[in-house]
N, C-alpha and C positions, 0 to 999 in steps of 0.2 A: 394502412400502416404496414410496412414492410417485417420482415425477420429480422433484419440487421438494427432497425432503430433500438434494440436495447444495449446496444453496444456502444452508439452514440451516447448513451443515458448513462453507461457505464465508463466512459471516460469524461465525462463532466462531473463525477462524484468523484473519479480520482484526483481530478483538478482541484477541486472545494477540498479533497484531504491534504494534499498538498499545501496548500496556502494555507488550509489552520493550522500545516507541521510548521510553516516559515514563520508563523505569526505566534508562535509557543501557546495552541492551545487546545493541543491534541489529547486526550487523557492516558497519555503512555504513563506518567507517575504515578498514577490512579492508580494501575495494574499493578504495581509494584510494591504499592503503599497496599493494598490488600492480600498481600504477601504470597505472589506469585510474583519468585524473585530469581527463578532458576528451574533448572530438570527439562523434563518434555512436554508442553504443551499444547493443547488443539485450539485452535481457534475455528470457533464455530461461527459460518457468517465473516468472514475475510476481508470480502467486500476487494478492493484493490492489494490491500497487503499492509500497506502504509502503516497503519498503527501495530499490526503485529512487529514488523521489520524494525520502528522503531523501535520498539521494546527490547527487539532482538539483539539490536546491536549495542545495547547497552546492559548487557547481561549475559557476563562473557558464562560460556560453556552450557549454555542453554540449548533447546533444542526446539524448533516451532515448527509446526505442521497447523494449513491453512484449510480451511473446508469452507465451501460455497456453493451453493444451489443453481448459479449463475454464470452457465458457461464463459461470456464476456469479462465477469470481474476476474475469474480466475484468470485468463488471459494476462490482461492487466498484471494480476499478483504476481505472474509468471515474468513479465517485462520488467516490473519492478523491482524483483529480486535479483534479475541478472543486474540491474541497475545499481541496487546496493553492494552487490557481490564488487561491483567494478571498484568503489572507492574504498572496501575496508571498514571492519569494526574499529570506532575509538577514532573516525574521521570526524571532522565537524563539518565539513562539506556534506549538503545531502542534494541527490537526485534531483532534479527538474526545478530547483531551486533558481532564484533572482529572477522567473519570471520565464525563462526557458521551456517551452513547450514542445514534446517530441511530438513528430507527424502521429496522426492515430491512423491504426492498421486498417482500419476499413474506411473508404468514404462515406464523408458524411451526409446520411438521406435530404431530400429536398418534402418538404411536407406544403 
């Protein structure tokens, strides 16, 4: 196995976050409903970004900072943020939505 296959790993979980944000069954209300509703937050464990970002953007004047152990998701977090940055809080359009998949930055390993 190569160095790179966890990057491949790590855009296939962004994928699966993705379609359970399309499919409404991400637990962004969760977060909210245990009343972490605002201020500055860490997210420990980020993963791609996705559910922080959601939260994000529906919690005007918040403040989120993402932390990961996993150089590739952070990555990810990093594409994904410019990606929400692109459409704006209080959009209903989201990223990579209706099925749109952006190229992934590394090729993907042959096993």
């Amino acid at each position: 196995m190569t160095r790179e296959a966890p990057r491949y790993e790590a855009e296939l979980f962004d994928l699966m976050i993705r379609q359970l944000r399309d499919i409404k069954v991400l637990p962004v209300d969760h977060v909210a409903a245990c009343g972490v509703n605002g201020g500055e937050v860490l997210e420990v464990g980020c993963g791609s970004g996705v559910v922080g970002l959601e939260w994000l953007i529906n919690t005007p004047g918040a403040r989120l900072t993402g932390l990961d152990a996993d150089p590739a998701m952070l990555a990810l977090a990093e594409l994904n943020l410019a990606d929400y940055q692109k459409i704006g809080a209080g959009s209903r359009a989201r990223p990579g939505s209706s099925g749109r998949r952006r190229e992934p930055a590394l090729p993907r390993q042959q096993f």
